[in-house]
C-alpha positions as YAML, in Angstrom:
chain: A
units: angstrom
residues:
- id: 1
  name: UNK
  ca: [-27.82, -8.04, -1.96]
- id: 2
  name: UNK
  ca: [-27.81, -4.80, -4.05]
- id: 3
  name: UNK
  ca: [-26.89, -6.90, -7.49]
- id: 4
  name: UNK
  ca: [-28.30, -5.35, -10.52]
- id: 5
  name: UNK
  ca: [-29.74, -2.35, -8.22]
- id: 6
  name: UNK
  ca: [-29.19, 1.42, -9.85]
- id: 7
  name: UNK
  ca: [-27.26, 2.40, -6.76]
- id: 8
  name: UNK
  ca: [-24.80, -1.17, -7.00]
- id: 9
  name: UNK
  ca: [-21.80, 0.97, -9.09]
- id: 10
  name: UNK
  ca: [-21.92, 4.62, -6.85]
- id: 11
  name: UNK
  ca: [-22.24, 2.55, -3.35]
- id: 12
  name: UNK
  ca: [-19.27, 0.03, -4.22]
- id: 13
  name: UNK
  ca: [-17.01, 2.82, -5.54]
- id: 14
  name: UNK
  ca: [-17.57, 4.49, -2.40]
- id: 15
  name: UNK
  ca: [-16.97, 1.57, -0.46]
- id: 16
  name: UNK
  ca: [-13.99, 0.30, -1.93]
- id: 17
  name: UNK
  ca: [-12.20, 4.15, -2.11]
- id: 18
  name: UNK
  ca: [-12.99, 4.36, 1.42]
- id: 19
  name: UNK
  ca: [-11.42, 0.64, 2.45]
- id: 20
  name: UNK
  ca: [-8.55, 1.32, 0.27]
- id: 21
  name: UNK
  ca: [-7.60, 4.52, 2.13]
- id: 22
  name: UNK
  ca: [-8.13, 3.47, 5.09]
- id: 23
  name: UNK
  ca: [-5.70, 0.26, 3.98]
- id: 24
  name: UNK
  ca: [-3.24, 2.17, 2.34]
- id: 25
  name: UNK
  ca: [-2.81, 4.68, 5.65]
- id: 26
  name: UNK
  ca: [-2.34, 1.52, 7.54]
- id: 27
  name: UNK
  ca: [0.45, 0.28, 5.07]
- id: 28
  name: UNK
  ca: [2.04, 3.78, 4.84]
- id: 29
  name: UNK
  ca: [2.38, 3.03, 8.87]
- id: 30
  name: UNK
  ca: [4.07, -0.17, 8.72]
- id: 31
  name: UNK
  ca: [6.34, 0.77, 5.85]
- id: 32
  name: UNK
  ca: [7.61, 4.39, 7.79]
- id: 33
  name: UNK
  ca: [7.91, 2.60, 10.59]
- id: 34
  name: UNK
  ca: [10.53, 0.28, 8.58]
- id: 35
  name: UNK
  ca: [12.02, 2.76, 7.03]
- id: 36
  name: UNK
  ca: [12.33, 4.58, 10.68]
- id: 37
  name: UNK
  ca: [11.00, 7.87, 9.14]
- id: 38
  name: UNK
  ca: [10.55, 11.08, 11.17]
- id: 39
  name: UNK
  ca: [7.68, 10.05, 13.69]
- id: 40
  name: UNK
  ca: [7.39, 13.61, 14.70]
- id: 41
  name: UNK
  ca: [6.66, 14.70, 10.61]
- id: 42
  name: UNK
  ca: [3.30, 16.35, 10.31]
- id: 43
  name: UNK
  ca: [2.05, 13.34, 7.66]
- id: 44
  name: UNK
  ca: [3.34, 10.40, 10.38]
- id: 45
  name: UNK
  ca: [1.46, 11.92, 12.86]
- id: 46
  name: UNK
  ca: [-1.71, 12.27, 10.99]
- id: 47
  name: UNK
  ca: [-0.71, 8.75, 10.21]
- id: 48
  name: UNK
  ca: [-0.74, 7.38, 13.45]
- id: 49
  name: UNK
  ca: [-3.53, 9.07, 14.84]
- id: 50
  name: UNK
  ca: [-6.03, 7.95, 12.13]
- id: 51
  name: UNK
  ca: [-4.64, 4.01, 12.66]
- id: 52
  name: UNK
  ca: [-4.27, 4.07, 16.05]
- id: 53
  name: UNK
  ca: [-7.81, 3.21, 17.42]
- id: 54
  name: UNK
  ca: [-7.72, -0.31, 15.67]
- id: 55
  name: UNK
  ca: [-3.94, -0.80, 15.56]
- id: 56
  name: UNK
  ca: [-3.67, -0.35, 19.22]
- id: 57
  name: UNK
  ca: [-6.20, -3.08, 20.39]
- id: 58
  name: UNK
  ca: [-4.67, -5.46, 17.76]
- id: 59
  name: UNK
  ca: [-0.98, -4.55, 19.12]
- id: 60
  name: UNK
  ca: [-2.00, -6.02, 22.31]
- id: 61
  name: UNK
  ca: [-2.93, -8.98, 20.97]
- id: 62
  name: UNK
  ca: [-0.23, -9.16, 17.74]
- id: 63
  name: UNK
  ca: [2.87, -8.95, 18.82]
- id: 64
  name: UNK
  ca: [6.00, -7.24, 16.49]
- id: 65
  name: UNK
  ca: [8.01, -10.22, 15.00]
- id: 66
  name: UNK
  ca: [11.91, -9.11, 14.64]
- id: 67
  name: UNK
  ca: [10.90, -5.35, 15.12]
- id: 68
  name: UNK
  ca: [7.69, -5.27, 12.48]
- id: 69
  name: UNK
  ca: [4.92, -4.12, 13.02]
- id: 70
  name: UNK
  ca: [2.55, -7.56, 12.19]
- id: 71
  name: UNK
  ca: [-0.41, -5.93, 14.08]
- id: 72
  name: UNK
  ca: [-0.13, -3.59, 11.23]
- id: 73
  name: UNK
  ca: [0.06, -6.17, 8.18]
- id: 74
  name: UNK
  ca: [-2.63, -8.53, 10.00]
- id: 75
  name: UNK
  ca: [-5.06, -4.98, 10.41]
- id: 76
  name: UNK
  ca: [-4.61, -4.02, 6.64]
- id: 77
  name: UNK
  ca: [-4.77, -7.93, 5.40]
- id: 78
  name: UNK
  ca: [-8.17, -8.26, 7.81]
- id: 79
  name: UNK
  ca: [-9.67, -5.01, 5.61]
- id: 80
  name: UNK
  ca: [-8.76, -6.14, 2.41]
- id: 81
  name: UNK
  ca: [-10.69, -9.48, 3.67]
- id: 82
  name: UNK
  ca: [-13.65, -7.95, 4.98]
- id: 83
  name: UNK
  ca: [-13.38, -5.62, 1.69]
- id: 84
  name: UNK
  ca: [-14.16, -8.19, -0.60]
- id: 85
  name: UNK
  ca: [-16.19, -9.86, 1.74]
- id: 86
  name: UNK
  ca: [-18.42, -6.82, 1.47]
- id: 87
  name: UNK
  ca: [-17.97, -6.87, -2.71]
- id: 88
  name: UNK
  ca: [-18.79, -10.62, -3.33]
- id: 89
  name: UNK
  ca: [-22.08, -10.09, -1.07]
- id: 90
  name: UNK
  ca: [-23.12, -7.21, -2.94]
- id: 91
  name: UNK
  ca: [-22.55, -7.71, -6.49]
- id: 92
  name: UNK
  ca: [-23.15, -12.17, -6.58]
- id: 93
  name: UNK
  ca: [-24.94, -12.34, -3.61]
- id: 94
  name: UNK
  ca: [-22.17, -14.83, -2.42]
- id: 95
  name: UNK
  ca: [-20.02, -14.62, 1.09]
- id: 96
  name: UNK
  ca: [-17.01, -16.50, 0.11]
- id: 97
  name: UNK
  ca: [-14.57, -16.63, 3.56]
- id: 98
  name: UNK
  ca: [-11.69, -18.58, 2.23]
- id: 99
  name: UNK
  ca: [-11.47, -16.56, -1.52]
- id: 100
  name: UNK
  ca: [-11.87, -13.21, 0.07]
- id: 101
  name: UNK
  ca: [-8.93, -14.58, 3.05]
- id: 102
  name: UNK
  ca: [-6.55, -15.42, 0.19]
- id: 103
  name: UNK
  ca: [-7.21, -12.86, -2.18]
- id: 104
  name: UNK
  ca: [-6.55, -9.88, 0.05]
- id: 105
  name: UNK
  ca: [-2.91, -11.15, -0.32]
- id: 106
  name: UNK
  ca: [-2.27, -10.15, -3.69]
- id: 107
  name: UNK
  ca: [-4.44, -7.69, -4.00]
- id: 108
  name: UNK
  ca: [-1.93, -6.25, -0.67]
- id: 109
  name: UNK
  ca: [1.19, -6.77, -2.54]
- id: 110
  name: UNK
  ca: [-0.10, -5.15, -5.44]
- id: 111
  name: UNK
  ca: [-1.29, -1.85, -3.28]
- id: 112
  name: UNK
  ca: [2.54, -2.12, -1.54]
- id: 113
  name: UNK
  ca: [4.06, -1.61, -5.27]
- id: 114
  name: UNK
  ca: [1.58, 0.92, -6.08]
- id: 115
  name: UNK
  ca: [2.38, 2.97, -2.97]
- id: 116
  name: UNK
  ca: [6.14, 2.79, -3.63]
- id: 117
  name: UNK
  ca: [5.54, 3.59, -7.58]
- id: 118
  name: UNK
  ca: [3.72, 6.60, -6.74]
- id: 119
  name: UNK
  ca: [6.11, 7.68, -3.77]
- id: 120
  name: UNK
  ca: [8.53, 7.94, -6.72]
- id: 121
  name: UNK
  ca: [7.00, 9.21, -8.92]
- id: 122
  name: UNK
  ca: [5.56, 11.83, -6.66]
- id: 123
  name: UNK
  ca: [9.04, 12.70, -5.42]
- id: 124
  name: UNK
  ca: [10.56, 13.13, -8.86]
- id: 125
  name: UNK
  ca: [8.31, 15.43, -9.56]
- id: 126
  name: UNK
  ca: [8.51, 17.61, -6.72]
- id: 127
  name: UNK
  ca: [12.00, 17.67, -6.69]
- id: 128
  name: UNK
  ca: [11.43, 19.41, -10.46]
- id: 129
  name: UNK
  ca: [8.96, 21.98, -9.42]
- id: 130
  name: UNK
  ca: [10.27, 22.97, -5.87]
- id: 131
  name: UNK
  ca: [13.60, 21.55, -5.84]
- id: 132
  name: UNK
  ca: [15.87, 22.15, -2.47]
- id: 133
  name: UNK
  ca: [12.89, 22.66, -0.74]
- id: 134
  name: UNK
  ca: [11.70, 21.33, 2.17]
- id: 135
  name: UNK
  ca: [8.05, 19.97, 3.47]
- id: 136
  name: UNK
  ca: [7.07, 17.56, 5.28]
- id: 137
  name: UNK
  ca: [5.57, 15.20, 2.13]
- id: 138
  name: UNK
  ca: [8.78, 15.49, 0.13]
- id: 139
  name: UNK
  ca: [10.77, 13.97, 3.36]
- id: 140
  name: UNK
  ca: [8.49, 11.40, 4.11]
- id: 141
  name: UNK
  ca: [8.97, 10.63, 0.62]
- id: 142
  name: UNK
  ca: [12.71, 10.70, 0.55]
- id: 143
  name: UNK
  ca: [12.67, 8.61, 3.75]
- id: 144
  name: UNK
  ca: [10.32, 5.80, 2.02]
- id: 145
  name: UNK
  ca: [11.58, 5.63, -1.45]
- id: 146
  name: UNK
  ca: [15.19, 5.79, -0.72]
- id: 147
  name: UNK
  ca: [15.82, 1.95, 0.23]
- id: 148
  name: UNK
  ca: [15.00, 1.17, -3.53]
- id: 149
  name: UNK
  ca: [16.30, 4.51, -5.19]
- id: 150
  name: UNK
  ca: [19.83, 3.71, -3.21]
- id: 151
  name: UNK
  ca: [20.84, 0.35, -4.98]
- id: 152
  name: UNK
  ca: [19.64, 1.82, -8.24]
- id: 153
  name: UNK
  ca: [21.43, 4.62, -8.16]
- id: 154
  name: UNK
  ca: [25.14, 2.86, -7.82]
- id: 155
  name: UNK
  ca: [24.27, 1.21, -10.88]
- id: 156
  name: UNK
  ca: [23.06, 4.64, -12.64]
- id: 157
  name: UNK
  ca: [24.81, 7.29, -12.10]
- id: 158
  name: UNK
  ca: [23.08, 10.68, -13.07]
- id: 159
  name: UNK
  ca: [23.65, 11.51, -16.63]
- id: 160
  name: UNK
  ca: [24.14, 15.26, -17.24]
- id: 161
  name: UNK
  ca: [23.15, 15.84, -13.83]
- id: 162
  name: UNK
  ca: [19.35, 13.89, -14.14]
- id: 163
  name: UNK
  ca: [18.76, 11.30, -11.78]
- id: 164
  name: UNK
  ca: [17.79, 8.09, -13.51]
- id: 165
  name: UNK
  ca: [17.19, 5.85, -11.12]
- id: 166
  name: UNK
  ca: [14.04, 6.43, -10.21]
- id: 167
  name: UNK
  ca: [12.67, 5.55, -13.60]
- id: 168
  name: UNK
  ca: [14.68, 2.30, -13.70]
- id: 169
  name: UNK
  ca: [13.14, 1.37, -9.90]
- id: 170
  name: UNK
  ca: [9.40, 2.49, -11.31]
- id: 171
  name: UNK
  ca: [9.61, 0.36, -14.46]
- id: 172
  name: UNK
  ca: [11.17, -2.66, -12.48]
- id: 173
  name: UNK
  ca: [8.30, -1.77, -10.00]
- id: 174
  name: UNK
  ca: [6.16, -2.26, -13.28]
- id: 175
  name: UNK
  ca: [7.41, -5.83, -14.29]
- id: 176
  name: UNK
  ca: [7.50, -7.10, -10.93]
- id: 177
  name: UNK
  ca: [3.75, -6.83, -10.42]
- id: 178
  name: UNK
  ca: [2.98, -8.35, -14.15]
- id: 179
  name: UNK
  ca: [5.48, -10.92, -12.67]
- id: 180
  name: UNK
  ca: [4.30, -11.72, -9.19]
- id: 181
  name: UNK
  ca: [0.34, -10.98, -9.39]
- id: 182
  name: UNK
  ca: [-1.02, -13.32, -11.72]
- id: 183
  name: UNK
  ca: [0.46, -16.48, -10.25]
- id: 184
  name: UNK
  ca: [-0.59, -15.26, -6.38]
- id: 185
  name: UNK
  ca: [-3.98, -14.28, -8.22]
- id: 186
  name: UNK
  ca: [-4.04, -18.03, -9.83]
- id: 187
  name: UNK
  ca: [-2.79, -19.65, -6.56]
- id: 188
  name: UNK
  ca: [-5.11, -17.56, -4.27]
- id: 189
  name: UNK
  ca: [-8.44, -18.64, -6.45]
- id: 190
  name: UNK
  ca: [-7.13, -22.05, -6.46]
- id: 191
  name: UNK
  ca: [-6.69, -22.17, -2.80]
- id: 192
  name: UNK
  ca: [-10.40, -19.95, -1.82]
- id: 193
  name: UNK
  ca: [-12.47, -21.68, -5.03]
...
């Protein structure tokens, strides 16, 4: 629709920053919920409020499988979809269904490892500048991060009193996307094309 148009670039950032929040806040639900952070935390509750007029329809239709929140994995896989939807149509004037269906699934698993990447990286570096401190970021952080900080850090123990781990679990972060993402890429434009 807007392809080749002066305003194509500004309107799709905007767009696609604004879907990608609003993705990521839904993911950052399903994954505290997992990791049975502190519901009454500050950052949860902003968290819930901002999903909760679409998760709570879907809920009702969606329900949890083994204690997950799905409604919250089919709400952030349905945005990703309508997403790209809304990117093919404006920049090739195409409205591919099936592509955009399949390719919200890597492009979710590659958000997932960025949000974990950053959690660590994030909480490494506050516990530098404010260590011993609390807020409420730094425990959501601690509460997310520490299923994959945990098993790294019986294998490296802190050296000199510096805390390893979380370097090892960001670089293996690293590898596993250039590992996983181009073959669900391949097998998601083989599957929509």
């Amino acid at each position: 629709m807007m392809s080749g148009s002066y305003l194509t670039n500004p309107f799709l950032f905007l767009l696609q920053t604004l879907f990608d929040l609003y993705i990521l806040v839904v993911l950052l639900r399903f994954f505290l919920q997992v990791v049975r952070a502190d519901f009454y935390n500050p950052i949860s509750q902003f968290v819930v409020k901002v999903t909760s007029p679409l998760l709570l329809p879907m809920r009702r239709v969606i329900p949890p499988i083994r204690g997950l929140d799905t409604a919250s994995l089919v709400l952030a896989w349905a945005l990703k979809t309508v997403e790209l939807l809304l990117v093919f149509w404006l920049t090739a004037d195409r409205f591919p269904l099936l592509l955009s269906l399949f390719m919200a699934v890597p492009e979710l698993v590659e958000l997932t490892i960025n949000i974990f990447f950053w959690a660590i990286l994030i909480q490494a570096i506050l516990s530098w500048i404010n260590p011993g401190t609390y807020n409420p970021a730094s425990a959501l952080l601690y509460s997310l991060t520490l299923p994959l900080l945990r098993p790294a850090q019986r294998f490296i123990p802190p050296i000199g009193g510096i805390d390893l781990s979380p370097m090892a679990v960001m670089l293996a972060l690293i590898v596993l996307k250039m590992l996983i993402l181009p073959p669900l890429r391949g097998l998601a434009m083989a599957l929509g094309g």
